[in-house]
Backbone as XML, in Angstrom:
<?xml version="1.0"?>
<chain id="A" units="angstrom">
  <residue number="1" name="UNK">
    <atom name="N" x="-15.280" y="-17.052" z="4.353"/>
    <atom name="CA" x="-15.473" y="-16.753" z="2.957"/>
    <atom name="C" x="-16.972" y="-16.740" z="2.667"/>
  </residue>
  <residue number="2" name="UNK">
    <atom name="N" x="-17.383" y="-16.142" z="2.258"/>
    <atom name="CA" x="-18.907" y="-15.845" z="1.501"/>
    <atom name="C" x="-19.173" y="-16.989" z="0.649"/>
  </residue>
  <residue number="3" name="UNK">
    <atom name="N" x="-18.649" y="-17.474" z="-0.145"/>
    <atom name="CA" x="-18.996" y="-18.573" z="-1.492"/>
    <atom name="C" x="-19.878" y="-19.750" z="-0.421"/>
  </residue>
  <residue number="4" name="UNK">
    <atom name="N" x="-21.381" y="-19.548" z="-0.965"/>
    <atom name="CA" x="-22.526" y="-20.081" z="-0.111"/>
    <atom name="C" x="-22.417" y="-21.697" z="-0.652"/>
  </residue>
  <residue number="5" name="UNK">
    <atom name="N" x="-22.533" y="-22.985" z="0.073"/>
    <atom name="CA" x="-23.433" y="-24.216" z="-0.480"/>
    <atom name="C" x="-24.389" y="-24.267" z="-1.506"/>
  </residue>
  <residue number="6" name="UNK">
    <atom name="N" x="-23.828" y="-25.087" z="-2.421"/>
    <atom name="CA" x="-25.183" y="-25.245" z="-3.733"/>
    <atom name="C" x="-26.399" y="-25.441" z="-2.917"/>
  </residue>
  <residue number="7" name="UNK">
    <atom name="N" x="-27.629" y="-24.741" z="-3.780"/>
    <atom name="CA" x="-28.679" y="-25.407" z="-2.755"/>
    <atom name="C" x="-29.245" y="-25.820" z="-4.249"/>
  </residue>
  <residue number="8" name="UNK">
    <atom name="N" x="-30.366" y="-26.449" z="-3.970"/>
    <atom name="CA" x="-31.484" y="-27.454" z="-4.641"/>
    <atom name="C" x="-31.938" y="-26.030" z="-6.390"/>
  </residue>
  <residue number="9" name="UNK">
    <atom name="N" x="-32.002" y="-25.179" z="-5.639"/>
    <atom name="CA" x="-32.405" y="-24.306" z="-7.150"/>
    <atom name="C" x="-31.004" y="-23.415" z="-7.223"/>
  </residue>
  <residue number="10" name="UNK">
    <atom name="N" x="-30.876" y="-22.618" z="-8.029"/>
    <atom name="CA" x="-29.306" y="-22.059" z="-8.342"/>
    <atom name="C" x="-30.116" y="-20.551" z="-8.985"/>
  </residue>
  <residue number="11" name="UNK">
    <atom name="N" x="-29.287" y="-19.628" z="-8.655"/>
    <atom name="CA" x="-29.786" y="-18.089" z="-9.732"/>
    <atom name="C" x="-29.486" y="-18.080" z="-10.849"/>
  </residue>
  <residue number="12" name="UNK">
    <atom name="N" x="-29.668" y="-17.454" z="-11.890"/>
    <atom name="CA" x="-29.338" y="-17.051" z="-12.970"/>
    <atom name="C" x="-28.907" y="-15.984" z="-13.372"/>
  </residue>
  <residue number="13" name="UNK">
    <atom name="N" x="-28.002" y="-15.657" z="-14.134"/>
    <atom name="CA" x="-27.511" y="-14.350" z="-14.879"/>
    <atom name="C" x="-27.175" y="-14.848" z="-16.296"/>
  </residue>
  <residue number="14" name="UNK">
    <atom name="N" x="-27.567" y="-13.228" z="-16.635"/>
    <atom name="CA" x="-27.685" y="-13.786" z="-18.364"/>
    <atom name="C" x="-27.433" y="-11.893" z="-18.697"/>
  </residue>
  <residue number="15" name="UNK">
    <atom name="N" x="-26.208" y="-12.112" z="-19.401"/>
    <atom name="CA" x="-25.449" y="-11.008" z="-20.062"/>
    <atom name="C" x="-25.137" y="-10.848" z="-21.420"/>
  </residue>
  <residue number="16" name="UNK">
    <atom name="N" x="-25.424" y="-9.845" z="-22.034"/>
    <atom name="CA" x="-24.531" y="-9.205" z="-23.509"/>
    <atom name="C" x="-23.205" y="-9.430" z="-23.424"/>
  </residue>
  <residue number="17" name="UNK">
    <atom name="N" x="-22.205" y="-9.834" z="-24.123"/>
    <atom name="CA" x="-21.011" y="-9.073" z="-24.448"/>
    <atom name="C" x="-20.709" y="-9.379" z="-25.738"/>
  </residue>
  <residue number="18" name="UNK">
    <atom name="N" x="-19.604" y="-7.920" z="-25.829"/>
    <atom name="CA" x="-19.165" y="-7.703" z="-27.770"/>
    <atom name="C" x="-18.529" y="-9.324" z="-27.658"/>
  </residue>
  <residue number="19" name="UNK">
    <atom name="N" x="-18.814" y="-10.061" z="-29.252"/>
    <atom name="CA" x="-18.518" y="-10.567" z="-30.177"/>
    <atom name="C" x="-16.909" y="-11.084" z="-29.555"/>
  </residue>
  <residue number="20" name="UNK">
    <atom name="N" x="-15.827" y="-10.114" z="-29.756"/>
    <atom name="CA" x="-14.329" y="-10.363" z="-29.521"/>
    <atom name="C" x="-14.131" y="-10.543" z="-28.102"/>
  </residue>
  <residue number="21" name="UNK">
    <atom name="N" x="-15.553" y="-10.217" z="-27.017"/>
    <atom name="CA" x="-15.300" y="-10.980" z="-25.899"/>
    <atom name="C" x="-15.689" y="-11.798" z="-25.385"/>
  </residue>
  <residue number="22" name="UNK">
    <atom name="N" x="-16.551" y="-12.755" z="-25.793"/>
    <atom name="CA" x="-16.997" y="-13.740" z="-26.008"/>
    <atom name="C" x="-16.017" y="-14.389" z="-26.665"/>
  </residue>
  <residue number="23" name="UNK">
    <atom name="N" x="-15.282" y="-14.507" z="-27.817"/>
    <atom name="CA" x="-14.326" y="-15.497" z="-28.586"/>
    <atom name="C" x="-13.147" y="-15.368" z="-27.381"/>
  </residue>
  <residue number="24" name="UNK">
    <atom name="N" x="-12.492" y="-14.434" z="-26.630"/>
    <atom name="CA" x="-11.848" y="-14.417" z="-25.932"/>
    <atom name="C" x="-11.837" y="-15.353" z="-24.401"/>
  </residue>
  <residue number="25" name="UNK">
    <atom name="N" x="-13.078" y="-14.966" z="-24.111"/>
    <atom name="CA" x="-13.601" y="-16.056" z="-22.878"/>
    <atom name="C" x="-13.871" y="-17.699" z="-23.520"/>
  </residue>
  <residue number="26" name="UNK">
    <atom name="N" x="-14.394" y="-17.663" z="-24.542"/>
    <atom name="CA" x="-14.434" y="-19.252" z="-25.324"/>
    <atom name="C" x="-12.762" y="-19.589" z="-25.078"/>
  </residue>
  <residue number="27" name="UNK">
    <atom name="N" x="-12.107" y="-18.671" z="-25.966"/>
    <atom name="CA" x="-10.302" y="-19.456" z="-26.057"/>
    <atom name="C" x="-9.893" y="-19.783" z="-25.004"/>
  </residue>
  <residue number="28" name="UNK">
    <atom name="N" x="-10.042" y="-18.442" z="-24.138"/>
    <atom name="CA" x="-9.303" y="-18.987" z="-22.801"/>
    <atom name="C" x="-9.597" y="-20.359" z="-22.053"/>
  </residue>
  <residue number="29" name="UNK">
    <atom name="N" x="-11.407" y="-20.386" z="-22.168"/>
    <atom name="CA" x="-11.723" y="-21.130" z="-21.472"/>
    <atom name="C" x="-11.681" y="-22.625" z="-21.570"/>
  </residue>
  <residue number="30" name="UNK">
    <atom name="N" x="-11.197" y="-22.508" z="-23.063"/>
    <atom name="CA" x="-10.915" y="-24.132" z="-23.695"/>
    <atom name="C" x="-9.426" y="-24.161" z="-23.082"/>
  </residue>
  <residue number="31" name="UNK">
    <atom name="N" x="-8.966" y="-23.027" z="-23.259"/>
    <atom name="CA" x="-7.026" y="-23.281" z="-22.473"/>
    <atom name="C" x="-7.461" y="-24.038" z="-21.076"/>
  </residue>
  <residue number="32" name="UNK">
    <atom name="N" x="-8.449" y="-23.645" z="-20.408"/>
    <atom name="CA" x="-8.236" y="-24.405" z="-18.581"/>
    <atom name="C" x="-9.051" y="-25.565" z="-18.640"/>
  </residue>
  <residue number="33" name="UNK">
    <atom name="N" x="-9.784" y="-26.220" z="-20.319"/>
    <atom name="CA" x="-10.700" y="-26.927" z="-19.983"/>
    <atom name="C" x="-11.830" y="-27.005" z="-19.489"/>
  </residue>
  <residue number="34" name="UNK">
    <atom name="N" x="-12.094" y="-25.653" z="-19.344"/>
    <atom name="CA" x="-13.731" y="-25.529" z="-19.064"/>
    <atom name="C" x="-14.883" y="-25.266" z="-20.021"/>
  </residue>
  <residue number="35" name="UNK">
    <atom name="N" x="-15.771" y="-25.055" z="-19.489"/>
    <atom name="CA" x="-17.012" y="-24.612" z="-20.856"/>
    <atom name="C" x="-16.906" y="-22.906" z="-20.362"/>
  </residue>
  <residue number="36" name="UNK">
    <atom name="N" x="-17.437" y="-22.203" z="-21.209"/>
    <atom name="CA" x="-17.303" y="-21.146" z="-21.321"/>
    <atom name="C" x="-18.256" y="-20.487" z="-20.332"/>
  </residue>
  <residue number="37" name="UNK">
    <atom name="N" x="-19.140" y="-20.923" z="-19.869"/>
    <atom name="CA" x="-19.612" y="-20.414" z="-18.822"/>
    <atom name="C" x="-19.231" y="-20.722" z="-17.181"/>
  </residue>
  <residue number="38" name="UNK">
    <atom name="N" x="-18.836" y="-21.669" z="-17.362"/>
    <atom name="CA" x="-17.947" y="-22.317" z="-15.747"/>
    <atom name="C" x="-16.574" y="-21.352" z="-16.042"/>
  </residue>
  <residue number="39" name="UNK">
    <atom name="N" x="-16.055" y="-20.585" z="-17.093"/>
    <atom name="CA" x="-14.602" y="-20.181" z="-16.680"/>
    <atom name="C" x="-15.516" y="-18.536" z="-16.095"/>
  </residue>
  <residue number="40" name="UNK">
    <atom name="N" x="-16.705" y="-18.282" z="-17.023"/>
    <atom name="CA" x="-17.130" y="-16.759" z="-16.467"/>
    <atom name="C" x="-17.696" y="-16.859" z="-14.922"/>
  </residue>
  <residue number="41" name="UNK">
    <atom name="N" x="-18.055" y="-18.036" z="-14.886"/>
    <atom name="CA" x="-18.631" y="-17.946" z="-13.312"/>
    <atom name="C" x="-17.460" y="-18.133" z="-12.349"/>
  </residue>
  <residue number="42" name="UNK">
    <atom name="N" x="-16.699" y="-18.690" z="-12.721"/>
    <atom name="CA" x="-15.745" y="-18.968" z="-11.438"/>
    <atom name="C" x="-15.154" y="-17.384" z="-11.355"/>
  </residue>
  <residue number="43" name="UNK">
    <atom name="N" x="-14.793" y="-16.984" z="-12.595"/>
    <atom name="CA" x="-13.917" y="-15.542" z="-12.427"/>
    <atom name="C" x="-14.727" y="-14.364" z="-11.855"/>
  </residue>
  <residue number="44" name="UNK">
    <atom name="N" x="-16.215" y="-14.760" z="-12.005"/>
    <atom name="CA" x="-16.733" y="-13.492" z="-11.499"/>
    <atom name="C" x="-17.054" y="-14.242" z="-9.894"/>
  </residue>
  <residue number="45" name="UNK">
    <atom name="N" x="-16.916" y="-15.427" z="-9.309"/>
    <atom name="CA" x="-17.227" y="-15.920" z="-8.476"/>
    <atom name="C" x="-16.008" y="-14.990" z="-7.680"/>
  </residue>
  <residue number="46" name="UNK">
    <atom name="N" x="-14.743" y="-15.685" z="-8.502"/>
    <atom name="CA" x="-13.488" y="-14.951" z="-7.385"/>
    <atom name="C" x="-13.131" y="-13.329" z="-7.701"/>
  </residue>
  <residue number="47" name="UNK">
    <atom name="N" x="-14.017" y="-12.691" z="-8.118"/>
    <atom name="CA" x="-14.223" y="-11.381" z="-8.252"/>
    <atom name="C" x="-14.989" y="-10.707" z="-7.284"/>
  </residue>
  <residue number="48" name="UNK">
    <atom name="N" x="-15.924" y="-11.673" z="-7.007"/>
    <atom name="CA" x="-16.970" y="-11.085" z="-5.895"/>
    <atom name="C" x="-16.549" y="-11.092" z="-4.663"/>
  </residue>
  <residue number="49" name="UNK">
    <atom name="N" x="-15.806" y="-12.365" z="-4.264"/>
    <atom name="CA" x="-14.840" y="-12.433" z="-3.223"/>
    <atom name="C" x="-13.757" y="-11.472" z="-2.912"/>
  </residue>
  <residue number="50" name="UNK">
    <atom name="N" x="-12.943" y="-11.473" z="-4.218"/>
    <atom name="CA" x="-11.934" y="-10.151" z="-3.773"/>
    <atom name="C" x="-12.508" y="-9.189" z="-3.655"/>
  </residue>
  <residue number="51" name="UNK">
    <atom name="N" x="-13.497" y="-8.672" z="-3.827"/>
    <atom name="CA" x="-14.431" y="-7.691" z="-3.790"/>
    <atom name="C" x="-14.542" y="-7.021" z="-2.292"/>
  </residue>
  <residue number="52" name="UNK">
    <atom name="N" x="-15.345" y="-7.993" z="-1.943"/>
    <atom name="CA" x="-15.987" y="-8.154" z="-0.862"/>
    <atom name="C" x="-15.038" y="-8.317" z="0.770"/>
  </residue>
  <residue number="53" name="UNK">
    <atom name="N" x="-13.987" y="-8.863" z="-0.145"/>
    <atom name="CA" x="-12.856" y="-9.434" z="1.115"/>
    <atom name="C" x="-12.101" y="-7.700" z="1.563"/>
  </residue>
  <residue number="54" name="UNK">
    <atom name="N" x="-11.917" y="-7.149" z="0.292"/>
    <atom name="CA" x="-11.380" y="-5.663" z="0.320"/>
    <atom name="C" x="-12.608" y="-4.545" z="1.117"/>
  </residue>
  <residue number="55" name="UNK">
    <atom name="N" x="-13.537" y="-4.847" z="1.058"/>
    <atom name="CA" x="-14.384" y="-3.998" z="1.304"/>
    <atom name="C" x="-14.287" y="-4.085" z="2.789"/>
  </residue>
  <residue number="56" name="UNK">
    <atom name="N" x="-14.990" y="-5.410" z="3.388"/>
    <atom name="CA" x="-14.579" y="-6.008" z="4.918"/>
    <atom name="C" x="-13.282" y="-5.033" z="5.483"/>
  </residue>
  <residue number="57" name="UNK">
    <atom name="N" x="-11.654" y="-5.113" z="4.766"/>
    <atom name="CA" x="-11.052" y="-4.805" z="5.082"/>
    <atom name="C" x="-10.607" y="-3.426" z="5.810"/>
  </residue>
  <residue number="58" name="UNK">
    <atom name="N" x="-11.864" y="-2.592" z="5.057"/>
    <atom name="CA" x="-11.888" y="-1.045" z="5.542"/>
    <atom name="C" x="-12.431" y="-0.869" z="7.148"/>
  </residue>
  <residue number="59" name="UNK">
    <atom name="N" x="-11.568" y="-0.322" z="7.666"/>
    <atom name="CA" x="-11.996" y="-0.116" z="9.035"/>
    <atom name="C" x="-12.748" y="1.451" z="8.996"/>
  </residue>
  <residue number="60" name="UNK">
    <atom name="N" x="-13.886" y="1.463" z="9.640"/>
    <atom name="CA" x="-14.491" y="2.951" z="9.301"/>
    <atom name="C" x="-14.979" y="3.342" z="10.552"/>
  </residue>
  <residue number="61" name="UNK">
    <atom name="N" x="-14.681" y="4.448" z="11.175"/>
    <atom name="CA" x="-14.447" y="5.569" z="12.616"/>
    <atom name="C" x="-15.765" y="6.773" z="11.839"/>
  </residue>
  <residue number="62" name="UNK">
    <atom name="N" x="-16.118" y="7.227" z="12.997"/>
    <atom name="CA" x="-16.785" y="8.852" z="12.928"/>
    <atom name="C" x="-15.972" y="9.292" z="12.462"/>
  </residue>
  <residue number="63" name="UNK">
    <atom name="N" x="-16.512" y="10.412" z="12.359"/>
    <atom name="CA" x="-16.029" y="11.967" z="11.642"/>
    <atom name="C" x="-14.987" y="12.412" z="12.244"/>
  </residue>
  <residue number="64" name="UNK">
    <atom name="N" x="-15.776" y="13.132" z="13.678"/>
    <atom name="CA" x="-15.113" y="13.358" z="14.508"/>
    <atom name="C" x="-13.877" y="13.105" z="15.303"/>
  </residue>
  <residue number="65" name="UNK">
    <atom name="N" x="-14.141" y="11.353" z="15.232"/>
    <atom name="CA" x="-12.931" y="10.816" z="15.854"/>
    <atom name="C" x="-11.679" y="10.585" z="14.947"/>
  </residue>
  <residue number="66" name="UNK">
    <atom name="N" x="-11.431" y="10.579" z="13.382"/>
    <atom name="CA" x="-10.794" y="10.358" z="12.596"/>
    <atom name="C" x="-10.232" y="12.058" z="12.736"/>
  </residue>
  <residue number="67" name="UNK">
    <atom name="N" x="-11.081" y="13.084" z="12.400"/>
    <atom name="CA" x="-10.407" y="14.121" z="12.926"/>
    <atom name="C" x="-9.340" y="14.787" z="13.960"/>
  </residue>
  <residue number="68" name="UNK">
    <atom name="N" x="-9.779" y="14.208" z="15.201"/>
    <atom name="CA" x="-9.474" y="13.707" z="16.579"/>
    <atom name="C" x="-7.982" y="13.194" z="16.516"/>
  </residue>
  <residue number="69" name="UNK">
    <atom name="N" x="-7.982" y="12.453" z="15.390"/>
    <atom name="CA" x="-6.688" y="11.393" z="15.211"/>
    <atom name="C" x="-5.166" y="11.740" z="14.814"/>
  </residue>
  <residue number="70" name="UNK">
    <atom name="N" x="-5.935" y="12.693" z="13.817"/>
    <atom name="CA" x="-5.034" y="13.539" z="12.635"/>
    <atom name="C" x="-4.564" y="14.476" z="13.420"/>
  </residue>
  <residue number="71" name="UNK">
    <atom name="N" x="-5.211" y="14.949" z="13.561"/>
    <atom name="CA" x="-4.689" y="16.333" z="14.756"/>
    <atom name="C" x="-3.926" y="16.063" z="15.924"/>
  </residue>
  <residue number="72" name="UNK">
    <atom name="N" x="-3.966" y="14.286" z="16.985"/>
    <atom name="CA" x="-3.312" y="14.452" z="16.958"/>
    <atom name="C" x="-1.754" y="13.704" z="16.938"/>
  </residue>
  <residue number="73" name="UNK">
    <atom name="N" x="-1.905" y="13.486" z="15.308"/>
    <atom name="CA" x="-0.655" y="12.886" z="15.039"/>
    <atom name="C" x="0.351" y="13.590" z="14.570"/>
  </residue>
  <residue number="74" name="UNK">
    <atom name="N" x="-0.587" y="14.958" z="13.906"/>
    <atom name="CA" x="0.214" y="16.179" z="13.436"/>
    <atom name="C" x="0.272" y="17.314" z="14.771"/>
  </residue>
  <residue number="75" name="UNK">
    <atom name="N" x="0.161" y="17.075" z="16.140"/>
    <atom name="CA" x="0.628" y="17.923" z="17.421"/>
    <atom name="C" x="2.071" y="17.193" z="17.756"/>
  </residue>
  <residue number="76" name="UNK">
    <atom name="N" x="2.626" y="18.742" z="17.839"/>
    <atom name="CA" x="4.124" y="18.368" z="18.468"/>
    <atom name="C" x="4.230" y="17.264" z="19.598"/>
  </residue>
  <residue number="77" name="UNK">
    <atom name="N" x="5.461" y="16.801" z="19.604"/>
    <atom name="CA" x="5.220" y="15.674" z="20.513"/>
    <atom name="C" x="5.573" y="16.268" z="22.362"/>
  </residue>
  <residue number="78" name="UNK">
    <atom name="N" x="5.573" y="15.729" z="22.749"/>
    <atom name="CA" x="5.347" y="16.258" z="24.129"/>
    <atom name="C" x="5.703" y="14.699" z="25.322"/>
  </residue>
  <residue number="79" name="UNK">
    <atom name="N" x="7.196" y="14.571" z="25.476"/>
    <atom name="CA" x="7.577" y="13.392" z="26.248"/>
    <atom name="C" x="6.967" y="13.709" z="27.673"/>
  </residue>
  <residue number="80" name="UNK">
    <atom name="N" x="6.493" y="12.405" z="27.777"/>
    <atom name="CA" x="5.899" y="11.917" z="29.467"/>
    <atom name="C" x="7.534" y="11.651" z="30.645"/>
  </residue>
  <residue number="81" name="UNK">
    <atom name="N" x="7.326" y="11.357" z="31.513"/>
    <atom name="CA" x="8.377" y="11.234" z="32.422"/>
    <atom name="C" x="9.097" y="9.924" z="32.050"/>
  </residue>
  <residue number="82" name="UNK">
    <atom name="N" x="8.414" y="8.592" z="32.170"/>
    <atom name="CA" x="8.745" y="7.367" z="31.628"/>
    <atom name="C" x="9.917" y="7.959" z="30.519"/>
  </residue>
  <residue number="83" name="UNK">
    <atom name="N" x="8.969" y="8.440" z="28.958"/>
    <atom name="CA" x="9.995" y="8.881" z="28.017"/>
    <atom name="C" x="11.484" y="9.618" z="28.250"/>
  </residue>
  <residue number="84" name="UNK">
    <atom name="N" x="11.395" y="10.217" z="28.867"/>
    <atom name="CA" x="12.327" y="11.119" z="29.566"/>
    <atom name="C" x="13.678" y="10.389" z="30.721"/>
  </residue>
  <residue number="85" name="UNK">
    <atom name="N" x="13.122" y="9.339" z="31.385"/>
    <atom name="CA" x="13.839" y="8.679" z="32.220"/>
    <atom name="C" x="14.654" y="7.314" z="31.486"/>
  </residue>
  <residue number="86" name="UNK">
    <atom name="N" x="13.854" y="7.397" z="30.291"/>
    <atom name="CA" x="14.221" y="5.828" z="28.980"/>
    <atom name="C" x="15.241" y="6.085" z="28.073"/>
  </residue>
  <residue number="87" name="UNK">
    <atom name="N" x="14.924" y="7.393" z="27.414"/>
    <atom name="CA" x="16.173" y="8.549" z="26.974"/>
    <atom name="C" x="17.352" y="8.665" z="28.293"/>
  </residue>
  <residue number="88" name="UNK">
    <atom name="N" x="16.890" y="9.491" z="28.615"/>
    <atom name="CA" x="18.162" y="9.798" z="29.952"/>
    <atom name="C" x="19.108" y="8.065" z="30.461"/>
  </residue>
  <residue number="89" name="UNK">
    <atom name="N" x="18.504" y="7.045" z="30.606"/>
    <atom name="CA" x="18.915" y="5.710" z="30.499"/>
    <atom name="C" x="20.241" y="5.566" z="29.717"/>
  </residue>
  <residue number="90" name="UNK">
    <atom name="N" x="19.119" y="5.467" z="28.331"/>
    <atom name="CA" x="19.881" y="5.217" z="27.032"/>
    <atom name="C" x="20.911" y="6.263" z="26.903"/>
  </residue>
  <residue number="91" name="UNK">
    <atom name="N" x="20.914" y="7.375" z="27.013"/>
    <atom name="CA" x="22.550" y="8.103" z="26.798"/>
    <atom name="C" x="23.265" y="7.586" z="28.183"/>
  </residue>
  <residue number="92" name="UNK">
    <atom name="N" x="23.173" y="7.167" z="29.284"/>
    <atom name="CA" x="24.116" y="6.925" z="29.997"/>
    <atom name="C" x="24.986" y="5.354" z="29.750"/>
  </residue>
  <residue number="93" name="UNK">
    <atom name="N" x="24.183" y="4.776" z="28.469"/>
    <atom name="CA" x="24.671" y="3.101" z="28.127"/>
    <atom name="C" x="25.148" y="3.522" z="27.221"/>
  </residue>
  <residue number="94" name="UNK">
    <atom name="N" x="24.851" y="4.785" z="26.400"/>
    <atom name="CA" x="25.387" y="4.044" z="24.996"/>
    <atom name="C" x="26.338" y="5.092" z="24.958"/>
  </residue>
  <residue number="95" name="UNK">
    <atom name="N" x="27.392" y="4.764" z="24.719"/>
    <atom name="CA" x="28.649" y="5.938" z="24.271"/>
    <atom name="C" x="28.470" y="6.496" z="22.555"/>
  </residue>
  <residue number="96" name="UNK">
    <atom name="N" x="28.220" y="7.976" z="22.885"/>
    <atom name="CA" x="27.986" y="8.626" z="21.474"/>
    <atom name="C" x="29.558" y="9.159" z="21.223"/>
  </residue>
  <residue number="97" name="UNK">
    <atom name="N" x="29.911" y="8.876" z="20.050"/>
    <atom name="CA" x="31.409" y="9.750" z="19.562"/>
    <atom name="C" x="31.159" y="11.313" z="19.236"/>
  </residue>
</chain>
């Protein structure tokens, strides 16, 4: 997880918002018992995280090779011998009606 150790000095952010969202973050934040700035930091704390955790999540390939991929998942299929001998198997076990 990213969420770093307090260290000795801390950053700051300092934001606008309308009037009705501010009274909104105050209410809520008296609902969990916090002060109104510990409920905005934690939420943008676990905002940055889901953020970040989603982003990580993207696996990203060349051009080329993602091309490469598609093409060929959309080529007809084309059984190997193995495939062919695993089939041929399986209809001699399994009785079809």
């Amino acid at each position: 997880m990213w969420i770093m150790a307090a260290s000795a000095t801390s950053g700051r952010f300092e934001f606008r918002v309308r009037p009705e969202l501010k009274h909104l973050i105050e209410r809520v934040a008296s609902l969990t018992h916090q002060t109104a700035s510990d409920f905005a930091r934690t939420a943008a704390e676990e905002r940055a995280v889901e953020v970040l955790r989603e982003h990580e999540l993207i696996t990203r390939v060349p051009a080329d090779f993602f091309d490469e991929l598609l093409a060929s998942l959309d080529a007809p299929v084309e059984p190997n011998d193995a495939l062919t001998r695993a089939a041929a198997w399986l209809d001699s076990v399994i009785e079809r009606r």
